[in-house]
N, C-alpha and C positions, 0 to 999 in steps of 0.2 A: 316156343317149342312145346309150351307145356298145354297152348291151346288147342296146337296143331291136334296132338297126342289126344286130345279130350275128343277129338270130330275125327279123327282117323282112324288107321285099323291097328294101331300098334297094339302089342303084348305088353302084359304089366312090368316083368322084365325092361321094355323099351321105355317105358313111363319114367321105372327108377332111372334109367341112365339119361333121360332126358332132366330128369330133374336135379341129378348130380352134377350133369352139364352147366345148371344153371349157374347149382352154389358155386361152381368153378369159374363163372366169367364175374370177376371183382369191378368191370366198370360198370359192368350193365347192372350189379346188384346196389352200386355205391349211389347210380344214378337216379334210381326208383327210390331210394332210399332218402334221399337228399330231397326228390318232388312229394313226397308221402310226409316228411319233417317240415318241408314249408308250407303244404296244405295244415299242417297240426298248428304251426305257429299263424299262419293266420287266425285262424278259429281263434286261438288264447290272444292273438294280438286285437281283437273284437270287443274283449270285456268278458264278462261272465254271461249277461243278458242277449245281448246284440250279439255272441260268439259261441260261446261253451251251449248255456240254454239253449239256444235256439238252435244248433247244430245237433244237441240231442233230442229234444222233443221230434225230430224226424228220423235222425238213428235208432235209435233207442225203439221206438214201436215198429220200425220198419224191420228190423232184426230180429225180433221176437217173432212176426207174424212172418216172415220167410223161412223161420226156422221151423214155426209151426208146422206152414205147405211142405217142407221136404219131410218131415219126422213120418208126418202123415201120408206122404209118397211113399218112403220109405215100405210102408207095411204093404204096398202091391210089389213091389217088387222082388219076382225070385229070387230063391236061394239066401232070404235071410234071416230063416228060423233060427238057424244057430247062433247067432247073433245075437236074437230076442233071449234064446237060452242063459246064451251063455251072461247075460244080463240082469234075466230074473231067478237066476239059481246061486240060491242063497247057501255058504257053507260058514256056519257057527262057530266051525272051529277057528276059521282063519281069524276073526274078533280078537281071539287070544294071541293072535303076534302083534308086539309093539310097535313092531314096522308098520300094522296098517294105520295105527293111529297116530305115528307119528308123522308120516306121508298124509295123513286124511288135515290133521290140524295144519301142516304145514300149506297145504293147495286152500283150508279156509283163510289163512292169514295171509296168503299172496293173492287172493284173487278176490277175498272181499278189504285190502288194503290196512289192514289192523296194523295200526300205530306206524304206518307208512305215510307219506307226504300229502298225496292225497285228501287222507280225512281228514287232514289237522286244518287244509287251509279249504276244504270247501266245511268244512265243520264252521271256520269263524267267519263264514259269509251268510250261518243260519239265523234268521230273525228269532228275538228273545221269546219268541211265540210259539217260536219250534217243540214242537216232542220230539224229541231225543229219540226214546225208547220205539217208538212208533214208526219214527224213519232208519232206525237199527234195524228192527224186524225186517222191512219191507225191505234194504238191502240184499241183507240176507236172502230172503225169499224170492227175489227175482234174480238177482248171481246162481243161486243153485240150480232153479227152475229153467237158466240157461246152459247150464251143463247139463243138466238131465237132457235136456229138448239135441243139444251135440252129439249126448252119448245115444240117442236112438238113432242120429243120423249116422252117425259113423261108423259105432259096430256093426250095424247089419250090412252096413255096404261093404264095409271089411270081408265077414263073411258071405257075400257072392263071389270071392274070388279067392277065397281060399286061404285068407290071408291070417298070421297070427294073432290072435285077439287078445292077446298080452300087451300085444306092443304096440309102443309110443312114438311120439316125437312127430316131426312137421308130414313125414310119411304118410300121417294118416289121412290129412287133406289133400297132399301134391302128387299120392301114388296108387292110394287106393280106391277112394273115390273117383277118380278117372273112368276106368276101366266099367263102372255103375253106369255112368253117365254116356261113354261110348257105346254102352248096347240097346239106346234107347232111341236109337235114331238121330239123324241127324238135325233133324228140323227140334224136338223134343231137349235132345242131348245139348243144346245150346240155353235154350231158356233154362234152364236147371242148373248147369253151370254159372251163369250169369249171375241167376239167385243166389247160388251158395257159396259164390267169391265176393258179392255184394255185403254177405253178413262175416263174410273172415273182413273186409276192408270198414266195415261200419266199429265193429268189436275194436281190430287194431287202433283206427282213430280216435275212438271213445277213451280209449286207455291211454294212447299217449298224450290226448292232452290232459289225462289228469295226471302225467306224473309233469307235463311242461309249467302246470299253473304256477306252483308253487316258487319254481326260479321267474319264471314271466312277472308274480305279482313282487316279488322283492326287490326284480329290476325296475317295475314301473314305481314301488313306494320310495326307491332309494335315487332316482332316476328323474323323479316325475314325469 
């Protein structure tokens, strides 16, 4: 439905309801869900080398550089100066509510995995040679550098359609974006598509196998 919606003439209104349609059908969501968790368990059933690495050294750069082309698109595209605005307009005062820092530290410690499963067991697969501090930084700097690269994709497409630039949640991939991408032709509006559910399915697998490792490697040490 949701591809249809992407290559046809619906209204954004039609998008939301197409996509409310979706979360409403429980087999078909269980289904994709269930083929997307056994692609994850393969990779971690692989090893670390022959699976995990090897599955990111081509995720991993192909996400960054897809995200790069659209951020980059992004800036021909009418109508989404407000977007840019409402982006690079800085208000000093909001600093002073604790809410933003404590939403700002909360999204660093979920998403760069602080003291979560993840770092502990790809932590003790680092050779005694590792710098620590060296491969902390570089975390750091490429998680950010990937929400910065989302947040230009997304708010400007946002605003070509009018749409609240407060707000959150999976809408801003499955509803708003759409409606970008069906005014760009048909032939155009498919490859762009293509690209930027490429890098939402690269991100999702990246992440879930690193929360899988961690049970995958206890069951392989306790298991053999």
């Amino acid at each position: 439905n949701l591809s249809n919606f992407a290559f046809g003439s619906e209204s954004l209104a039609t998008g939301g309801e197409l996509f409310a349609a979706m979360l409403s059908n429980p087999a078909g969501a269980v289904l994709f869900a269930a083929l997307f968790l056994a692609l994850c368990y393969l990779i971690n059933r692989s090893g670390i080398s022959g699976g995990i690495e090897r599955a990111c050294k081509v995720m991993i750069p192909a996400l960054y550089v897809l995200m790069i082309i659209l951020a980059v698109f992004m800036l021909f595209v009418p109508g989404t100066g407000e977007g840019y605005r409402y982006i690079f307009t800085l208000n000093p005062k909001g600093l002073l509510n604790p809410e933003v820092w404590v939403y700002a530290f909360g999204q660093c410690f979920f998403s760069l995995s602080v003291a979560g499963s993840g770092s502990v067991i790809y932590g003790s697969y680092l050779a005694k040679a590792a710098k620590l501090r060296q491969s902390a930084a570089l975390c750091a700097v490429f998680d950010t550098s990937a929400a910065l690269l989302a947040m230009l994709i997304i708010i400007p497409a946002m605003a070509t359609v009018g749409a609240d630039l407060g707000n959150g949640g999976p809408g801003l991939m499955f509803i708003y974006l759409l409606p970008v991408f069906n005014g760009l032709g048909a032939g155009i509006s498919r490859v762009i598509c293509i690209f930027f559910y490429l890098v939402v399915l690269f991100a999702g697998v990246s992440s879930i196998i690193n929360l899988f490792e961690t049970p995958v490697a206890f069951l392989q040490e306790k298991l053999n």
